[in-house]
C-alpha positions as CSV (number, residue, x, y, z in Angstrom):
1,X,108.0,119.5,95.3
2,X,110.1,116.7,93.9
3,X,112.4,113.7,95.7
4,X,115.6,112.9,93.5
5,X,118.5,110.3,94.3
6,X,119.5,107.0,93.3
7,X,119.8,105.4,96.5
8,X,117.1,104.9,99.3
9,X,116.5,103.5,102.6
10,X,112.9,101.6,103.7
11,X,112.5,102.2,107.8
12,X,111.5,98.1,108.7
13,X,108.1,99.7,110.5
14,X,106.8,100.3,107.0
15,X,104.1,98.4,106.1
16,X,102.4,98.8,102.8
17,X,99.0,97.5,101.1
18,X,99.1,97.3,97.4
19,X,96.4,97.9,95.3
20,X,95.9,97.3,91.6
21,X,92.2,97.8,89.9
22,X,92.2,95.2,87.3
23,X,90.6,95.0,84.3
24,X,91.3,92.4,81.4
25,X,94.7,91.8,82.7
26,X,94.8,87.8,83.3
27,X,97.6,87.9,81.1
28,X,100.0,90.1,83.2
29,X,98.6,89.6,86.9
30,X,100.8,86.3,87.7
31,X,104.2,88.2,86.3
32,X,102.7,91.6,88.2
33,X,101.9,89.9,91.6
34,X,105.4,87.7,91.3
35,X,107.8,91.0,90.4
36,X,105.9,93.0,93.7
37,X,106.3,90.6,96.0
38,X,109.9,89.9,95.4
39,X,110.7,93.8,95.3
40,X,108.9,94.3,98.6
41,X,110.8,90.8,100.3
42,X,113.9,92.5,99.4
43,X,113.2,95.8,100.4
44,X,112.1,94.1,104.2
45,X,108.4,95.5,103.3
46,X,105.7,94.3,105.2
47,X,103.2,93.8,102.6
48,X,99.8,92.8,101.1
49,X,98.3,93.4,97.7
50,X,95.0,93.8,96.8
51,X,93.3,92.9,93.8
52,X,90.4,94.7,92.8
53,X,88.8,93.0,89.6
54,X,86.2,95.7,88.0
55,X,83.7,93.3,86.3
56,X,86.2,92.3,83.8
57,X,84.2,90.3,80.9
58,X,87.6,88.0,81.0
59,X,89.3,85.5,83.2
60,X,91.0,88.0,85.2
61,X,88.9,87.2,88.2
62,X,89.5,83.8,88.0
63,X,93.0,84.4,87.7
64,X,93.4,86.8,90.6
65,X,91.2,84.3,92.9
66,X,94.3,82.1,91.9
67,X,96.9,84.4,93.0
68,X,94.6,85.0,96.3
69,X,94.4,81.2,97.1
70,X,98.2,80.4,96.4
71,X,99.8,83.3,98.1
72,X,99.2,84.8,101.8
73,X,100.2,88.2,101.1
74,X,97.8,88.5,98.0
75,X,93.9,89.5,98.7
76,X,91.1,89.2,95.9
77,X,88.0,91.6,95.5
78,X,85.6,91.0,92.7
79,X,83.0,94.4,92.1
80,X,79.7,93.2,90.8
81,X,80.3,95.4,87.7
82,X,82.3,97.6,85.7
83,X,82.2,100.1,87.9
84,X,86.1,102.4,86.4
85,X,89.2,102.4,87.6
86,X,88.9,105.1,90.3
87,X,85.7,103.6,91.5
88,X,87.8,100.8,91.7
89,X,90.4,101.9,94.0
90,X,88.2,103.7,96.6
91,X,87.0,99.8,97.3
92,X,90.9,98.5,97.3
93,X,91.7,101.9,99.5
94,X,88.9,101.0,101.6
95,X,90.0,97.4,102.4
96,X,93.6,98.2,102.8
97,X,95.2,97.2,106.4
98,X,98.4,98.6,106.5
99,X,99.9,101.9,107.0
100,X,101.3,102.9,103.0
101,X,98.8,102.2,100.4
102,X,100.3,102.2,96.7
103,X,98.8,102.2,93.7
104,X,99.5,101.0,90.7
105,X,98.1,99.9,86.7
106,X,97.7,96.7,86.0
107,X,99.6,96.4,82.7
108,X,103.1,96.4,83.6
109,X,103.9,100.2,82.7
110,X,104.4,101.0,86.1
111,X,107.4,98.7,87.2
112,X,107.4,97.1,90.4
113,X,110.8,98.0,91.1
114,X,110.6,101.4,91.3
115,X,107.8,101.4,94.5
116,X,110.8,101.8,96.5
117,X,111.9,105.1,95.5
118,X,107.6,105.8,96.5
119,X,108.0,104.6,99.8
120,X,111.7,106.0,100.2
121,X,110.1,109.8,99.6
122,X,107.4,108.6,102.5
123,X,109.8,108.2,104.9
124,X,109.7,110.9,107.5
125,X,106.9,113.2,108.1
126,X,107.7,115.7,105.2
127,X,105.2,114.0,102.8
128,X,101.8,112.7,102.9
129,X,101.1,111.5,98.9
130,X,104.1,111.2,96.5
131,X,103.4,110.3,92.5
132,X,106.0,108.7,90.1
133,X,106.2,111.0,87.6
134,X,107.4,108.9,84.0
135,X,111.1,110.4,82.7
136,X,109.5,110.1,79.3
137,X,106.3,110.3,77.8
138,X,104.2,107.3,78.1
139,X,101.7,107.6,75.3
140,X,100.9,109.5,72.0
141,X,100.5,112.7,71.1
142,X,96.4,112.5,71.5
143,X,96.6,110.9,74.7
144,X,98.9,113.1,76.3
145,X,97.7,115.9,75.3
146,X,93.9,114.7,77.0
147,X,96.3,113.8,80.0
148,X,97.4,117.0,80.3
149,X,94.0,118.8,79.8
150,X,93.0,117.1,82.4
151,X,95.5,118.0,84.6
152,X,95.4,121.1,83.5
153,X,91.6,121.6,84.8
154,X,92.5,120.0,87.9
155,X,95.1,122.5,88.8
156,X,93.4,125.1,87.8
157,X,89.2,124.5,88.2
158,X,89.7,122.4,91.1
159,X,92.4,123.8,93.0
160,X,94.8,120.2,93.3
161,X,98.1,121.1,94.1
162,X,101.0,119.5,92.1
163,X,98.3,118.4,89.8
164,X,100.5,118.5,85.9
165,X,102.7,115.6,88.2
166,X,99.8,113.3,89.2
167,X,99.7,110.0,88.1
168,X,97.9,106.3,88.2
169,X,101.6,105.5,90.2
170,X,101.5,106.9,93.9
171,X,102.1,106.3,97.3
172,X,99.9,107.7,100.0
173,X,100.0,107.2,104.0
174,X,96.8,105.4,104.8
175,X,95.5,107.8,107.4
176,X,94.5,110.6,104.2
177,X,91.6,107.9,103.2
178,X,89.6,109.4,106.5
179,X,89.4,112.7,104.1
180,X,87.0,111.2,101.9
181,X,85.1,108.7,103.9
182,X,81.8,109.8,103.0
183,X,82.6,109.9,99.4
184,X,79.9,108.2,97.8
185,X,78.2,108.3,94.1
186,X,79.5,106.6,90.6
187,X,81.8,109.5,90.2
188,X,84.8,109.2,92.1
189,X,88.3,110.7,91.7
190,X,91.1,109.7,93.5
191,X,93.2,112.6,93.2
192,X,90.4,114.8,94.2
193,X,89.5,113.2,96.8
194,X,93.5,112.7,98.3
195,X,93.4,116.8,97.5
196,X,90.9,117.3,100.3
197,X,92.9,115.1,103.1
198,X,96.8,116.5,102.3
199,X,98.6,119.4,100.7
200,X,101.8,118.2,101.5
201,X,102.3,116.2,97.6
202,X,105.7,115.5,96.3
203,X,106.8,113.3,93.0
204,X,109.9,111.2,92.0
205,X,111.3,110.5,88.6
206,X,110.5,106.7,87.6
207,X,110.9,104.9,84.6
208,X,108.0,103.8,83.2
209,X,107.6,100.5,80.6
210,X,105.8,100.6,77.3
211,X,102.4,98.0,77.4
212,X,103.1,94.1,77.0
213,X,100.1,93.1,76.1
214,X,96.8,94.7,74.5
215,X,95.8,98.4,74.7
216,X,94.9,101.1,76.8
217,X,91.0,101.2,78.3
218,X,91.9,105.0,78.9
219,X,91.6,106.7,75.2
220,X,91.1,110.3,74.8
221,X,87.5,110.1,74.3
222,X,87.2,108.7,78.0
223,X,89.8,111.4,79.4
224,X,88.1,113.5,77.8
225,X,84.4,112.3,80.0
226,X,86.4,111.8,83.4
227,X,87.6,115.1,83.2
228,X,84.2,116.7,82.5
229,X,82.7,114.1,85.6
230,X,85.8,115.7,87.8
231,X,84.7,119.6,86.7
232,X,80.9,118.9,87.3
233,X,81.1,116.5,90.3
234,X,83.8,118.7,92.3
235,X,83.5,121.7,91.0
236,X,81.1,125.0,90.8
237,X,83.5,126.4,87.7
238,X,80.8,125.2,85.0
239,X,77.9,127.0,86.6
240,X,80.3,129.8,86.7
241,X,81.4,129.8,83.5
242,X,77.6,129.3,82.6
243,X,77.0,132.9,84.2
244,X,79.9,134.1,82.1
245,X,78.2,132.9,79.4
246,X,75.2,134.7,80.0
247,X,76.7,137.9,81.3
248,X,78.8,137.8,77.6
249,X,75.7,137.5,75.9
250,X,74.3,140.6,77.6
251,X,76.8,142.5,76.7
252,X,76.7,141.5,73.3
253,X,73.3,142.5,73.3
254,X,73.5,145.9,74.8
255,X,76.2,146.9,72.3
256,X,73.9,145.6,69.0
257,X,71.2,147.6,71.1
258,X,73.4,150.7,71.5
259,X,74.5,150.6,68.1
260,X,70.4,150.5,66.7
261,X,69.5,153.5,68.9
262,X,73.1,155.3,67.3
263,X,71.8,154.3,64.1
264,X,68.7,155.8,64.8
265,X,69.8,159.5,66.2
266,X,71.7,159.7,63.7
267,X,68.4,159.4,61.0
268,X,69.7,155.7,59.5
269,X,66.1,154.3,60.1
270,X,66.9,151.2,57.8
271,X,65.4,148.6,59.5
272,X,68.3,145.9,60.0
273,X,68.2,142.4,58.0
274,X,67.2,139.2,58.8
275,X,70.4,137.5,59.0
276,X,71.2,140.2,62.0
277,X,68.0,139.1,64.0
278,X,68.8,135.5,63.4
279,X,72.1,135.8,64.8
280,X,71.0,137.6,67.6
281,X,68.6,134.8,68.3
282,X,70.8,132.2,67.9
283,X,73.8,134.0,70.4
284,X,71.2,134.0,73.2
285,X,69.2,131.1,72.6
286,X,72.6,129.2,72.7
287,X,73.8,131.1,76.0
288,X,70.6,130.6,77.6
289,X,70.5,126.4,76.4
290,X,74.1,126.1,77.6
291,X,73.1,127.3,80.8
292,X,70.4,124.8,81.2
293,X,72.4,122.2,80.5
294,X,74.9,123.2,82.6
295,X,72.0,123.0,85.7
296,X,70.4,120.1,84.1
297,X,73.9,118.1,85.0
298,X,73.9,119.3,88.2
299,X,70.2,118.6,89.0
300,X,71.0,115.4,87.8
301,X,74.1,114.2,90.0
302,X,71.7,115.7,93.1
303,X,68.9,113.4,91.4
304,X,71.4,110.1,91.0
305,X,72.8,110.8,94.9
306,X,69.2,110.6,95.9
307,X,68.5,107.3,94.1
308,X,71.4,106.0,96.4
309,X,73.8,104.9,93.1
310,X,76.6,103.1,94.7
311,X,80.6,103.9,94.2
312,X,81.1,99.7,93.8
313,X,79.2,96.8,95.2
314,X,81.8,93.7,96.2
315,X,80.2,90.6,94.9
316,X,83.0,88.3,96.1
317,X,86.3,88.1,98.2
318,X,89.3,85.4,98.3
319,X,92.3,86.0,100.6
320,X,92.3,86.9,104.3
321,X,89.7,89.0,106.0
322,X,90.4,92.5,106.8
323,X,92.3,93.4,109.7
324,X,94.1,90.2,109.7
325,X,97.9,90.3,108.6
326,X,98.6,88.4,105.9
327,X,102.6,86.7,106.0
328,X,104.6,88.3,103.6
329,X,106.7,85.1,103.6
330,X,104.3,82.7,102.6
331,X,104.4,80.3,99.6
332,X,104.3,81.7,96.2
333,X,102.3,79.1,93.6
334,X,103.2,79.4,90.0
335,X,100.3,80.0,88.1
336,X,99.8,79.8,84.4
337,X,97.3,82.8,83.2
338,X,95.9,80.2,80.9
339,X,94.9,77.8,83.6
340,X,91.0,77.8,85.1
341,X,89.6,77.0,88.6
342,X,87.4,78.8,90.9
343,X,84.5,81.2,90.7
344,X,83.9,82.9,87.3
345,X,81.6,84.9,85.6
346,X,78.0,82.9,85.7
């Protein structure tokens, strides 16, 4: 389902908590923080944002501790370690204290301007998650087609609706984060998880901007890994593939069987070559190993859930406490992303 237009209307009730995982962005943070406030001022939004820092080797925690202490509506979460961007959002989800939550990279790419037409398709009761879906495509050829494998296993292995128009720019009513409160473990997915609390998933066309400064953290290789952590941590389809596999394999082996015992009646008694038995070998041997695996990476997650692996651990906060609500009118400091002060990395 998509949401078109030009023009858009924000009820005043709306209240929205924004949240950004951050991760070597000091640069961009001040210019991020400044452009979402002033977009939700003039939209009548009230408003928080919540930075969640994921063990960034940089200053970007010191920078977003900044941007906590110099503006009201602004709230600062630093994970104890690099934990991923998804893990990363489950804790800014988890903190958030108003009734929208939208979400949002921290590079400039997704502009701030356009979380109105996010909330705008929120308004209403006919949605429950909307995604802004880029008019272009955002990266290379490499990238976007990981992007769309990934998808493309979503949609179809894990059953996520609307999945070919989901993106790291959404909007989501608050309420959907009860679906997934006992999601625990290193693996998380965000999509995933907002596919278990809500069906009811639109998109709107937004324009997206090209990166200002340094590269993407999400290369194929990595799209690649998430998407095999989504399959195996969601999913049954790789142990049922794995029986596939194996049911292949035996059919494969009753025809080489059926064709010996042919061979036979018929009085060819040449006994077949080595390179036949070898591949035989090799077919089920590989079948039978893939298997394994395939339970050994299940065993495993079961074996890391035991061991009580956390999704994040917050190691500090700067802003105010949950539950309070922060003034969407208070002062906004200018700060310079190459200035220092507060708590760093020790």
């Amino acid at each position: 389902m998509s949401v078109t237009g030009e023009h858009w209307m924000i009820g005043g009730s709306m209240s929205v908590s924004v949240v950004i995982p951050c991760y070597r962005s000091a640069r961009t943070l001040p210019t991020l923080v400044s452009r979402i406030v002033s977009t939700l001022r003039q939209a009548n939004v009230r408003h928080e944002i919540l930075l969640v820092v994921d063990g960034s080797p940089d200053d970007t925690w010191e920078t977003a501790a900044r941007l906590a202490r110099g503006i009201e509506a602004v709230r600062a979460l630093h994970l104890s370690r690099n934990y991923g961007q998804h893990n990363a959002l489950v804790a800014g989800i988890r903190e958030a204290a108003h009734d929208v939550v939208v979400t949002l990279d921290d590079d400039l790419q997704h502009p701030p301007e356009q979380i109105p037409r996010l909330l705008a398709a929120l308004e209403g009761d006919r949605l429950d998650l909307v995604y802004g879906v880029s008019d272009e495509e955002e990266h290379g050829f490499l990238r976007s087609l990981a992007s769309r494998s990934v998808k493309a296993g979503m949609a179809g292995a894990l059953g996520v609706r609307a999945a070919q128009d989901i993106s790291a720019f959404r909007a989501f009513r608050t309420r959907l984060r009860d679906g997934f409160e006992g999601l625990s473990g290193p693996h998380a997915s965000i999509d995933v998880a907002l596919s278990w609390a809500t069906a009811r998933v639109g998109s709107v066309r937004v324009h997206m901007n090209q990166r200002e400064h340094g590269r993407s953290n999400y290369t194929a290789r990595k799209l690649i890994r998430h998407a095999v952590n989504m399959l195996v941590g969601y999913s049954t389809a790789p142990l049922r593939a794995a029986s596939y596999l194996g049911f292949l394999a035996g059919v494969v082996g009753l025809l080489l069987g059926a064709g010996v015992l042919w061979r036979f009646a018929t009085g060819d008694t040449t006994v077949a070559g080595f390179t036949t038995i070898a591949s035989m070998v090799a077919l089920f041997s590989s079948a039978q190993l893939i298997a394994i695996g395939v339970l050994g990476e299940y065993v495993g997650r079961i074996h890391g859930s035991g061991m009580g692996r956390p999704t994040y651990v917050v190691r500090d906060r700067v802003g105010p406490s949950l539950g309070t609500d922060p003034c969407p009118d208070g002062p906004v400091i200018p700060v310079q992303a190459g200035a220092s002060s507060g708590p760093g990395e020790p």
